[in-house]
KOLDRENVEX-457187 format. One line per 2 residues: number of its first residue (from 1); their letters; for each residue z, y, x of C-alpha. Coordinates in steps of 0.5 Angstrom, whole numbers, plus 500, padded with zeros to 3 digits. Example, Ala and Ser with C-alpha at 12.3 -4.5 7.8 and 13.67 -1.06 7.14 Angstrom:
// residues 2
1> as> 516/491/525 ~ 514/498/527 $
//
This chain:
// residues 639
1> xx> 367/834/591 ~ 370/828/587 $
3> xx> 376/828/591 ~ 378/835/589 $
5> xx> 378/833/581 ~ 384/832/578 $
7> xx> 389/835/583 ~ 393/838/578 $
9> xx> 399/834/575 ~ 397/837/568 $
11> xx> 389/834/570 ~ 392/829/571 $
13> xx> 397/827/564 ~ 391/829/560 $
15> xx> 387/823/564 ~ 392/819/562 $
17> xx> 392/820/555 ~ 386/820/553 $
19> xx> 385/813/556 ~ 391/811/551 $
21> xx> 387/814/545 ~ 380/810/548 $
23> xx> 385/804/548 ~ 389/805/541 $
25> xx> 382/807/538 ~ 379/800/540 $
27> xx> 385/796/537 ~ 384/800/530 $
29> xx> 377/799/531 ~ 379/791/530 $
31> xx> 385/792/527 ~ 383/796/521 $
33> xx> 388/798/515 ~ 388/796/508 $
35> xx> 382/800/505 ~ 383/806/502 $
37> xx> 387/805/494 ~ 385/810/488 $
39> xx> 391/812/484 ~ 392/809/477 $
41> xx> 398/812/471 ~ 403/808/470 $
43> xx> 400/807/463 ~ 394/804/466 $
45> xx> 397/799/470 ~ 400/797/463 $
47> xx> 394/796/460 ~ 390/794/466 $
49> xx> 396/787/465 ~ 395/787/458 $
51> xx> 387/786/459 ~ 390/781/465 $
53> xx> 386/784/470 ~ 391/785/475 $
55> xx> 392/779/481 ~ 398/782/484 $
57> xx> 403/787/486 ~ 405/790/492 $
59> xx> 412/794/490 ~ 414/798/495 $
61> xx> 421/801/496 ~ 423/809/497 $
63> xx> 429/813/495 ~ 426/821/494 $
65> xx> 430/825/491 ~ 437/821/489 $
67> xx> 432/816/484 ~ 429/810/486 $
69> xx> 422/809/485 ~ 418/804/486 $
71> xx> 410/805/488 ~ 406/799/487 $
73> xx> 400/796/490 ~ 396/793/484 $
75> xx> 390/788/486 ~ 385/786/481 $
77> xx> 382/779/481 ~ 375/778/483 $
79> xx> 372/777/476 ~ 375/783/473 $
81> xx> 372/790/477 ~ 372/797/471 $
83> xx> 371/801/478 ~ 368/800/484 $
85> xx> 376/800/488 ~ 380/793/488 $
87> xx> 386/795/490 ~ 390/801/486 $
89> xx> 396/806/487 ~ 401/808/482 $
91> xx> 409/810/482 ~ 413/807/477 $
93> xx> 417/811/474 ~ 425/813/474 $
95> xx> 427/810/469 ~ 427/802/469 $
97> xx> 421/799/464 ~ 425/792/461 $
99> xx> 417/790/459 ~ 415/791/466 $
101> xx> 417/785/470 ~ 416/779/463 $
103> xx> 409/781/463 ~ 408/781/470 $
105> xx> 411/774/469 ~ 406/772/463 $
107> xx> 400/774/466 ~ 402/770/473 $
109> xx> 401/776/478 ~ 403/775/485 $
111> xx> 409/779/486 ~ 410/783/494 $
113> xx> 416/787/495 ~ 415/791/501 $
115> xx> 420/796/504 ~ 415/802/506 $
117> xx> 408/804/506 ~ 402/800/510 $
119> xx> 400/806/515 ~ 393/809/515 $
121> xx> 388/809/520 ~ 390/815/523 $
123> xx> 398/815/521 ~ 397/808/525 $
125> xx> 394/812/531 ~ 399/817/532 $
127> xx> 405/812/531 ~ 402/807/536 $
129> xx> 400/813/541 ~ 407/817/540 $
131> xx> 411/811/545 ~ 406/813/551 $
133> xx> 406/820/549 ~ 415/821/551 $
135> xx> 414/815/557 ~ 408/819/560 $
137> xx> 412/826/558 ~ 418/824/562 $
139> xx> 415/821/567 ~ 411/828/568 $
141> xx> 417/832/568 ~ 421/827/573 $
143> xx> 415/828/578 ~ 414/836/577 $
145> xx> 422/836/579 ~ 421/832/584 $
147> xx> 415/835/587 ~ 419/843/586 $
149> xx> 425/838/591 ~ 421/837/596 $
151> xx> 415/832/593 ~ 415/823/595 $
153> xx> 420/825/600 ~ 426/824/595 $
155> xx> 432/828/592 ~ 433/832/600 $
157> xx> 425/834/600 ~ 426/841/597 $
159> xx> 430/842/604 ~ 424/842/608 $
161> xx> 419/846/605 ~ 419/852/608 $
163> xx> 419/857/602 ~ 415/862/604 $
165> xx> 412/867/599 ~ 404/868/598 $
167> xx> 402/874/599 ~ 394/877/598 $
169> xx> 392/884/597 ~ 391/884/589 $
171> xx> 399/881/589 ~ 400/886/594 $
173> xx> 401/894/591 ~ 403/897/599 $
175> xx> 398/900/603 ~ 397/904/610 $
177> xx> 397/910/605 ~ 405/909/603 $
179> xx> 406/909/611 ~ 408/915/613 $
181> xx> 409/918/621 ~ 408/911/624 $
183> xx> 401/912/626 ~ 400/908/632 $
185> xx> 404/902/629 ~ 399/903/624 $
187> xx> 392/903/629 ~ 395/896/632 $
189> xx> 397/893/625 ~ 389/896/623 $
191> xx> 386/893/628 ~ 389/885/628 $
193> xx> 386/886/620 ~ 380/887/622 $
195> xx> 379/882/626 ~ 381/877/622 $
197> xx> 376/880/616 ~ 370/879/623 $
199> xx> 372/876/629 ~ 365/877/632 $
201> xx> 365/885/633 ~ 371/883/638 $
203> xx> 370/876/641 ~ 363/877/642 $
205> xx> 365/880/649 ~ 369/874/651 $
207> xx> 377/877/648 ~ 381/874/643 $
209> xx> 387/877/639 ~ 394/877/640 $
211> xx> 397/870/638 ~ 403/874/636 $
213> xx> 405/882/635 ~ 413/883/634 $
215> xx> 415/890/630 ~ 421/893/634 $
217> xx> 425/899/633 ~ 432/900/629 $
219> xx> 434/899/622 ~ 430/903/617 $
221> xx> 424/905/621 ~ 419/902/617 $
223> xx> 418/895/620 ~ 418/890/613 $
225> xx> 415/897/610 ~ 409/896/615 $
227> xx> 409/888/614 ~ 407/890/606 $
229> xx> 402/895/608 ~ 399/889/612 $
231> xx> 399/885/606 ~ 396/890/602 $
233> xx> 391/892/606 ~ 388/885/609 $
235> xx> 383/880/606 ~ 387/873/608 $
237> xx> 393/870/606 ~ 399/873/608 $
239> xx> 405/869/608 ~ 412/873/608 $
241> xx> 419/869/610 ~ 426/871/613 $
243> xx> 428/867/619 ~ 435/865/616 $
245> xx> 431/861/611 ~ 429/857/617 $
247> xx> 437/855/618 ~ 440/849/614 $
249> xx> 446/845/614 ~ 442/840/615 $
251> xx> 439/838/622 ~ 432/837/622 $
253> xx> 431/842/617 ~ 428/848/620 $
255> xx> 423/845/624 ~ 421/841/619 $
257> xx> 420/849/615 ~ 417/851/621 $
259> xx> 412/845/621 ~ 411/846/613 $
261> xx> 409/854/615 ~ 405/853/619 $
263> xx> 400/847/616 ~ 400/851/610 $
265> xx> 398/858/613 ~ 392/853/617 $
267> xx> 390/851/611 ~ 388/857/609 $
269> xx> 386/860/616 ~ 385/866/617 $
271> xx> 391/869/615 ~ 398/872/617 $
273> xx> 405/869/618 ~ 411/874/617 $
275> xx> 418/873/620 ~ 423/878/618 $
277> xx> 430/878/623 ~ 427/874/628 $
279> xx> 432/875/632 ~ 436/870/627 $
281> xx> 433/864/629 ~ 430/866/636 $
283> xx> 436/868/640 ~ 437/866/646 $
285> xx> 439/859/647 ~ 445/857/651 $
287> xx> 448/863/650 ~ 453/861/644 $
289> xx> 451/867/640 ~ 448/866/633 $
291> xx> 451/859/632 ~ 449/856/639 $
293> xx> 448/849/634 ~ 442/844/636 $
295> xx> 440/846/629 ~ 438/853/631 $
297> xx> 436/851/638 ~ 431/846/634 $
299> xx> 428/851/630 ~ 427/855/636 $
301> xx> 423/849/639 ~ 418/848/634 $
303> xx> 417/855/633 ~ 415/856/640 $
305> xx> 411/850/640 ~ 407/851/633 $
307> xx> 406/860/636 ~ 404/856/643 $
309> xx> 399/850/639 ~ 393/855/636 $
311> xx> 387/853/637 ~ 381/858/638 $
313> xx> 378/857/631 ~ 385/856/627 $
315> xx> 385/864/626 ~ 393/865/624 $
317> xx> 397/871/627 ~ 404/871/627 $
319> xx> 407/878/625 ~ 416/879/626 $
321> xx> 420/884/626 ~ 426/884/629 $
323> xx> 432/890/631 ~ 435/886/636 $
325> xx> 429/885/641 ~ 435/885/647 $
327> xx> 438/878/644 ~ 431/875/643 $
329> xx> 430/868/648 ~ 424/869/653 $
331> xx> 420/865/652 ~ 419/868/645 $
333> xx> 417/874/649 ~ 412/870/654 $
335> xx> 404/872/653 ~ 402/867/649 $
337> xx> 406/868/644 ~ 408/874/642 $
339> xx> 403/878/646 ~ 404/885/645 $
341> xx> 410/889/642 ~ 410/894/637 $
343> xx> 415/900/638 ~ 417/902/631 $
345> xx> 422/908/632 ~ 426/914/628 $
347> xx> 422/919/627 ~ 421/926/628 $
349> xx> 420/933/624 ~ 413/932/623 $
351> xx> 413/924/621 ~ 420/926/616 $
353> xx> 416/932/613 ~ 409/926/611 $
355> xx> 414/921/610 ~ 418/926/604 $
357> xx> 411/927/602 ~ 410/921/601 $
359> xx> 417/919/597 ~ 416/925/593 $
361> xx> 410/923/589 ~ 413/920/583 $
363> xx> 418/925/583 ~ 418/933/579 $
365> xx> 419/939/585 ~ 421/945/584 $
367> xx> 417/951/587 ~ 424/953/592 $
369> xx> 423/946/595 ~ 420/947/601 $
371> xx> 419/939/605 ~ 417/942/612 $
373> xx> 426/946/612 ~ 428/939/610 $
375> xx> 426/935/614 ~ 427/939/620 $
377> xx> 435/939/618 ~ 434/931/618 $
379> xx> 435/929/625 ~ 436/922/627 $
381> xx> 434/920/619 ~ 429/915/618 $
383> xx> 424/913/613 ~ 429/909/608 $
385> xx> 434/915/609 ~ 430/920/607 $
387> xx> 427/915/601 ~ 435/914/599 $
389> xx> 436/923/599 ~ 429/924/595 $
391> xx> 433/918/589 ~ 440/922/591 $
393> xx> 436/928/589 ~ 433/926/583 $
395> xx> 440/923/581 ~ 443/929/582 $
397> xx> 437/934/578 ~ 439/929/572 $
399> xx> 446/929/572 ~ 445/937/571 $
401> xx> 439/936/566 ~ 434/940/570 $
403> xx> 427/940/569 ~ 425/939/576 $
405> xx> 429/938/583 ~ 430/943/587 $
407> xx> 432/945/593 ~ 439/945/591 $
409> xx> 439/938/588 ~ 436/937/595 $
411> xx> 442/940/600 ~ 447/936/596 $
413> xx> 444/930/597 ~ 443/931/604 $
415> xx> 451/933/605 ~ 452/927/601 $
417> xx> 448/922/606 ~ 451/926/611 $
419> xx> 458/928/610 ~ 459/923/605 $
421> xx> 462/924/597 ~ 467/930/595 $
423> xx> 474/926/594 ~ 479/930/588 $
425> xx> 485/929/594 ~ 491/934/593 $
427> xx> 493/937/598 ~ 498/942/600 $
429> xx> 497/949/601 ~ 500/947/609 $
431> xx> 495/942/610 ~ 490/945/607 $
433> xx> 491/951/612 ~ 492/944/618 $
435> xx> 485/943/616 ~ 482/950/615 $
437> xx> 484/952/623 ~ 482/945/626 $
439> xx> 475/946/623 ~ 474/953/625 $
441> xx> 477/951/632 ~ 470/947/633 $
443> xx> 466/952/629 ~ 468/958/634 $
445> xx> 467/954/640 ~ 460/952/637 $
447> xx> 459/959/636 ~ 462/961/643 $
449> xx> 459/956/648 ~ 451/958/650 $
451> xx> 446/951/649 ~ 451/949/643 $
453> xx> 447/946/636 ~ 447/951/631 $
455> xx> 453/950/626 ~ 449/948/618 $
457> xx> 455/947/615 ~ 463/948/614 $
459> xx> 468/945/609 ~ 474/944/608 $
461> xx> 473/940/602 ~ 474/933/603 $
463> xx> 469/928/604 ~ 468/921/606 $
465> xx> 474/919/610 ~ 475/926/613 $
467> xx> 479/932/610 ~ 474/937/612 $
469> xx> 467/937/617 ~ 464/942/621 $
471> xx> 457/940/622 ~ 452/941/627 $
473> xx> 445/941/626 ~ 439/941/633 $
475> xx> 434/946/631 ~ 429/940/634 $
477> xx> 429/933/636 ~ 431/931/642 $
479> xx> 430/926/647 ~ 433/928/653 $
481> xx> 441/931/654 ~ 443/935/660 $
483> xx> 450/935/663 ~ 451/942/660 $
485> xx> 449/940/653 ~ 454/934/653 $
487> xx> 459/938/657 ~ 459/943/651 $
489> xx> 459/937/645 ~ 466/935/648 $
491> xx> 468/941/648 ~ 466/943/642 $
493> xx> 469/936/638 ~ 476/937/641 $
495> xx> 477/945/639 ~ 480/943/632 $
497> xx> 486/940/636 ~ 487/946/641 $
499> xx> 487/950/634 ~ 492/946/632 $
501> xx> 496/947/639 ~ 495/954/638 $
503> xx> 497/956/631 ~ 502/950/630 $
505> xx> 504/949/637 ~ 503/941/636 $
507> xx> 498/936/634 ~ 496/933/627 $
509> xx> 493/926/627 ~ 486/930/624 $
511> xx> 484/929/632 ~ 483/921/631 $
513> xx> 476/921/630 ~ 475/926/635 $
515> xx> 478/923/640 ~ 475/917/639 $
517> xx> 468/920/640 ~ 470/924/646 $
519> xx> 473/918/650 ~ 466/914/647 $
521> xx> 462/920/650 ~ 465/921/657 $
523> xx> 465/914/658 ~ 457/914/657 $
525> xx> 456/919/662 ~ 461/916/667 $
527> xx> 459/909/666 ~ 452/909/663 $
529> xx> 448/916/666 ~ 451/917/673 $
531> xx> 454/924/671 ~ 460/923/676 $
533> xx> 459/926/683 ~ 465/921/686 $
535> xx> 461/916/682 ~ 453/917/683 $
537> xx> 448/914/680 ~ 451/907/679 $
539> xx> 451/904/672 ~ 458/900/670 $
541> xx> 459/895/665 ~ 465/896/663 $
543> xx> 465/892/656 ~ 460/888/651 $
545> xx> 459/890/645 ~ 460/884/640 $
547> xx> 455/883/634 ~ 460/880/630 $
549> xx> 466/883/631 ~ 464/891/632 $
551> xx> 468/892/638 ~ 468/892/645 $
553> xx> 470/885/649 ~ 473/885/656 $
555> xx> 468/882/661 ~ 468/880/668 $
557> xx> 468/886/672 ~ 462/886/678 $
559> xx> 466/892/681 ~ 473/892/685 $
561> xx> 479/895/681 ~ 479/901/686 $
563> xx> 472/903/682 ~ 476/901/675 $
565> xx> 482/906/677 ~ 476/912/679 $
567> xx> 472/911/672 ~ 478/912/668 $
569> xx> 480/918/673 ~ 472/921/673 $
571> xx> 473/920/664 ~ 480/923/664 $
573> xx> 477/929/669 ~ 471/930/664 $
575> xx> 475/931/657 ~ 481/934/661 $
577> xx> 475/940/662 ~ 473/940/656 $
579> xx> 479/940/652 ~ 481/946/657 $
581> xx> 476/950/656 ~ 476/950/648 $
583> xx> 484/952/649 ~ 480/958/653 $
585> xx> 475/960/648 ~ 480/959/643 $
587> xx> 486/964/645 ~ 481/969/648 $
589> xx> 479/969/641 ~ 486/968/637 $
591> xx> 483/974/631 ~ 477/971/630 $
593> xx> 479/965/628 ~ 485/967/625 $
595> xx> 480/971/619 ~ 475/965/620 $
597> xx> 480/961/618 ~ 483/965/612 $
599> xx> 475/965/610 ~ 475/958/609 $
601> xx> 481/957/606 ~ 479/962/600 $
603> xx> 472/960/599 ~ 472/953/602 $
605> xx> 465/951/604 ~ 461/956/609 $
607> xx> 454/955/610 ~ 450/957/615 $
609> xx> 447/964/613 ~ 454/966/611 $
611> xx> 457/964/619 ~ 451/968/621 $
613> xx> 453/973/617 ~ 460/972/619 $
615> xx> 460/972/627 ~ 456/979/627 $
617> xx> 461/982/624 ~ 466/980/630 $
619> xx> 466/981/637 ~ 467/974/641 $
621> xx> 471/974/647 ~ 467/970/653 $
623> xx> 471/967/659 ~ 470/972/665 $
625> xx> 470/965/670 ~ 466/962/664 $
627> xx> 470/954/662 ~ 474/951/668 $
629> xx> 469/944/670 ~ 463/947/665 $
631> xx> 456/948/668 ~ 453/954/666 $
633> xx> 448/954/661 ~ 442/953/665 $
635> xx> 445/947/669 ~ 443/940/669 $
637> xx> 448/936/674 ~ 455/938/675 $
639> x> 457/942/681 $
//
C-alpha cells in the first residue's frame, strides 16, 4: 500500500513544497522580522523630538505617485515608553520640512536610510518560498513533457509507446443493439465476453478461449463497428490500435510498440486488444508487398511471439479485422494465434432492412417509407452504404424543407449512391439522341431476353461519369450465376452499342465502359469458372491484381502459349455471342426501340412502373432460333 503513494506527479510537486514551507517556517521561527510597528502622525514625531523621546530614525525611501516620500522607523529610548510599542511608522510628508533634519541633529538621534521596507513574517515566507516554487514549476513541466515523449528513455521515448486508446463500457456508447444483420458475429463475439467476465463456467471442463479471433470480410460490412460493440459491452479494459501505428521510420520502433501494448494490456489482465487493418503489419514476409523492410518484419515478429507468449492465468485476447485475409503471413493464421476466424460479409435483404432500421432511429419518416422495399432494391450494399443513403436522404429532405424523409427523398439518395450526381453538361440534340438509343439498346435486350434482372430505372441525364444509365436491379440476392444468366448480362451490356450500329450505321466511344465490362466478365468465365467446353474445368491465372497500382500485372504464365492463344479465342467466342444476339434482338425489334427511345428523349428519365406499363402496350419479337451461342433460360452449361 506504501509504494502506491505518490504516484502522480502532482502528489508529488505538492510533497515538494510543502517540505520547503516546513523548512522556511523553521528558519522564520529563528529568524523572525522586526516586531510589529504602530502608526504615529507626522505631528507626533514632532512632538515625540521636541520631548527627546525619539533614539533613532530609520528613513526609507519610496517613489509612489511621481512625489518622493520618505516613511520613517522611529525608535524610542528606553526611558521614555507613552504606549506599550518601542518602534513606530509614519510618512513624512511631500513637501520638505527645513526643521526636520536640525532638530534630529540637536536631540542627537541615530539617523538610518534604508531603500525599502524590512518584510513581514508572511511577506518573507512567500519571497523566500517564490525561487523554489518557479524552479519546482519548471522542473515538473520539463518532466510531464518528457513523460508525454516517451518518459526516462529520452527526446525519441515517445516513439515506443504503442498509443493505443483505452476503452470501457462507460467510455464506450456502441452496444451489440446498434449492430444489425451480423448475428453469428455477434454469437462468437458474446461468448469470448463472457468469458473474460467468468472463465470458470468454460475452463472447468478443461477448454480454454481462443487466444486470438480475426474479423473478415469486405470494406464496410461492420467489422470495426463490432469491435466497438465489444467495447461497450465488455467489462474489462479494451485497448483500440490500427496497425500502421505499429510502422516508424525509425527501426525497432514497432516492436518496442508491440511489447508496450502488450505489458499495459497485462497489467490490466483481463482484457481485449483490438488491431484494426491488420494486414498492414502482417503481410506476408519476403514478398516485397507492403514495404518488405526489416522494420515491418521486425514488427511482425514481436507481434507473433507476444500472441504466441500468454500464459494461462494472463487472460488477454487479441481481437483484428482485416479485409486482405489472402495477403496475411501464415503463421499469424496458425491455432495458437489467431485460433478462430470470424466471417463478416455484405448482407442480405433481411439483415439490410434491420440495419436501416437501425440508422433510421434518429431520424424523422414519413408514412410512405417502407424500409422492407428499400432494402430489397439494395443489393451488394452494406452497412456503411445504407448508413450514407439514410444521411443522404436526410440531406435531401432539408434541402427541400420537409417535415419528415420520405420515400422520395429515399430513391433520390439511392440513384445518387448508385448512378452518382446529376452534372448540368449541355448536350447537343444529336448526342442526346446517340444517348436515348444506346440506353434503350440495353433496356430492350433486358426486357427481350428471359432470366434477365429486372430494369429499375433509365435516364438519359448524365451522372457520375456517365451520359446516361440503365439500371438493373435482381429482384433477390444471389450467390450462384449460371452460364444463362452470365451469357444474358454480356448480351445485355453491349446492346446500347449494336443500337448505335443500327440506327446510326457506327459506333460512338459511349461503349468504353461496356466493353470494359464485358471483356472483365467473359475472361472470368473462361479463366476462373471453367465455362469453356474447349477449355474445361481448369482455372488460369492470367494476371495479378497489383494493390498499389489498381490493375493487373503481367505473371509468369504456367500454361504454354498454345493454351494463351485458345483463352483469347474462347473470350472473343463468348462476346462475338453476346454482341450477335443483341444485334438480333434489336432488329427484330427496330419500332420498338425506335418509340422507346422517342420516350426518353421526351421525359428523359423512365422508372420502372412506367417501362412495365411501356413493354405491355407493345409486342417484342423474340428470335425463332432464340440468340446464336445462348443457352436456353433453363440452361446451366453451355452446349
Amino acid at each position: 500500500m506504501a509504494d502506491r503513494k505518490f504516484q502522480q506527479p502532482w502528489q508529488r510537486m505538492l510533497l515538494a513544497l510543502a517540505l520547503l514551507l516546513a523548512v522556511n517556517v523553521v528558519y522564520l521561527w529563528f529568524n523572525p522580522p522586526s516586531p510589529q510597528q504602530a502608526e504615529i502622525s507626522y505631528s507626533r514625531l514632532k512632538r515625540e523630538l521636541d520631548a527627546d523621546n525619539v533614539a533613532s530614525v530609520v528613513l526609507q525611501g519610496e517613489d509612489l505617485g511621481g512625489s518622493f516620500r520618505l516613511p520613517v522607523e522611529i525608535s524610542l529610548r528606553p526611558e521614555a515608553k507613552p504606549v506599550s510599542y518601542t518602534k513606530f511608522h509614519t510618512v513624512l510628508p511631500p513637501i520638505e520640512d527645513p526643521e526636520l533634519m536640525p532638530l534630529l541633529e540637536k536631540n542627537q538621534v541615530e539617523i538610518q536610510a534604508r531603500s525599502s521596507q524590512e518584510s513581514t513574517f508572511w511577506s518573507s515566507l512567500v519571497i523566500s518560498l517564490l525561487p523554489w516554487v518557479l524552479i519546482i514549476g519548471i522542473w515538473w513541466y520539463v518532466i510531464k513533457r518528457m513523460r508525454e515523449q516517451g518518459g526516462a528513455g529520452g527526446l525519441f521515448g515517445q516513439f515506443r509507446k504503442s498509443g493505443a486508446k483505452l476503452y470501457s463500457k462507460q467510455t464506450s456508447s456502441v452496444t451489440f443493439d446498434d449492430v444489425a444483420g451480423l448475428d453469428e458475429a455477434k454469437q462468437e463475439l458474446a461468448e469470448i465476453i463472457a468469458y473474460l467476465r467468468d472463465p470458470r463456467h468454460f475452463t472447468r471442463l478443461g477448454g480454454r478461449v481462443p487466444r486470438g479471433i480475426l474479423l473478415v470480410g469486405p470494406p464496410g460490412t461492420g467489422k470495426t463497428l463490432l469491435a466497438r460493440a465489444v467495447a461497450g459491452e465488455a467489462e474489462v479494459p479494451f485497448f483500440n490500435i490500427s496497425a500502421s501505428q505499429f510502422i516508424e521510420m525509425f527501426v525497432g520502433v514497432g516492436a518496442s510498440r508491440v511489447r508496450d501494448l502488450f505489458e499495459n494490456a497485462k497489467k490490466n489482465a483481463p482484457a481485449i486488444i483490438f488491431i484494426d487493418e491488420l494486414d498492414a503489419v502482417g503481410r506476408s514476409r519476403g514478398t516485397g508487398l507492403g514495404g518488405g523492410n526489416d522494420e515491418r518484419e521486425q514488427t511482425l515478429n514481436q507481434l507473433l511471439s507476444e500472441l504466441d507468449g500468454f500464459e494461462a492465468h494472463q487472460e488477454v485476447i487479441v481481437l483484428a479485422a482485416t479485409n486482405r485475409p489472402d495477403v496475411l503471413d501464415l503463421a499469424l493464421l496458425r491455432p495458437g494465434r489467431f485460433d478462430r476466424q470470424v466471417v463478416v460479409e455484405r448482407p442480405d435483404w433481411r439483415a439490410r432492412t434491420e440495419i436501416l432500421k437501425v440508422h433510421t432511429r434518429e431520424v424523422r419518416l414519413a408514412d410512405d417509407v417502407d424500409l422492407e422495399t428499400l432494402a430489397r432494391g439494395t443489393p451488394g450494399m452494406v452497412g456503411a452504404d445504407l448508413e450514407i443513403l439514410v444521411n443522404e436522404a436526410a440531406l435531401i429532405a432539408g434541402r427541400e424543407k420537409a417535415e419528415a424523409i420520405a420515400m422520395e427523398h429515399m430513391e433520390k439518395a439511392k440513384d445518387r449512391h448508385l448512378l452518382g450526381m446529376e452534372r448540368k453538361l449541355y448536350l447537343s440534340e444529336e448526342e442526346k439522341r446517340i444517348t436515348a438509343y444506346h440506353e434503350a439498346g440495353h433496356t430492350l435486350v433486358a426486357g427481350c431476353l428471359p432470366g434477365s434482372d429486372p430494369i429499375h430505372k433509365v435516364t438519359i441525364i448524365p451522372r457520375g461519369q456517365a451520359l446516361g444509365v440503365t439500371q438493373q436491379l435482381p429482384e433477390d440476392d444471389r450467390y450462384h450465376y449460371r452460364f444463362g444468366y452470365l451469357s444474358t448480362r454480356l448480351a445485355i451490356s453491349l446492346g446500347g452499342r449494336a443500337a448505335e450500329k443500327l440506327i446510326f450505321g457506327e459506333y460512338s466511344t459511349g461503349a468504353q465502359n461496356d466493353l470494359k465490362q464485358v471483356t472483365d466478365l467473359a475472361e472470368k468465365m473462361v479463366c476462373q469458372w471453367g465455362m469453356s467446353e474447349k477449355l474445361g474445368p481448369v482455372s488460369f491465372e492470367r494476371g495479378v491484381e497489383h494493390p498499389f497500382l489498381g490493375r493487373k500485372l503481367a505473371t509468369d504464365k504456367s500454361f504454354s502459349e498454345q493454351t494463351a492463344r485458345l483463352i483469347d479465342e474462347e473470350i472473343e467466342a463468348l462476346v462475338r455471342r453476346a454482341e450477335q444476339c443483341a444485334e438480333k434482338v434489336l432488329d427484330l425489334n427496330r419500332p420498338v426501340l425506335e418509340k422507346l427511345a422517342e420516350r426518353l428523349l421526351a421525359e428523359e428519365v423512365i422508372d420502372a412502373a412506367s417501362l412495365k406499363e411501356f413493354f405491355a402496350g407493345v409486342e417484342l419479337q423474340q428470335p425463332e432460333q432464340g440468340c446464336p451461342g445462348l443457352p436456353a433460360e433453363d440452361a446451366d452449361l453451355p452446349d
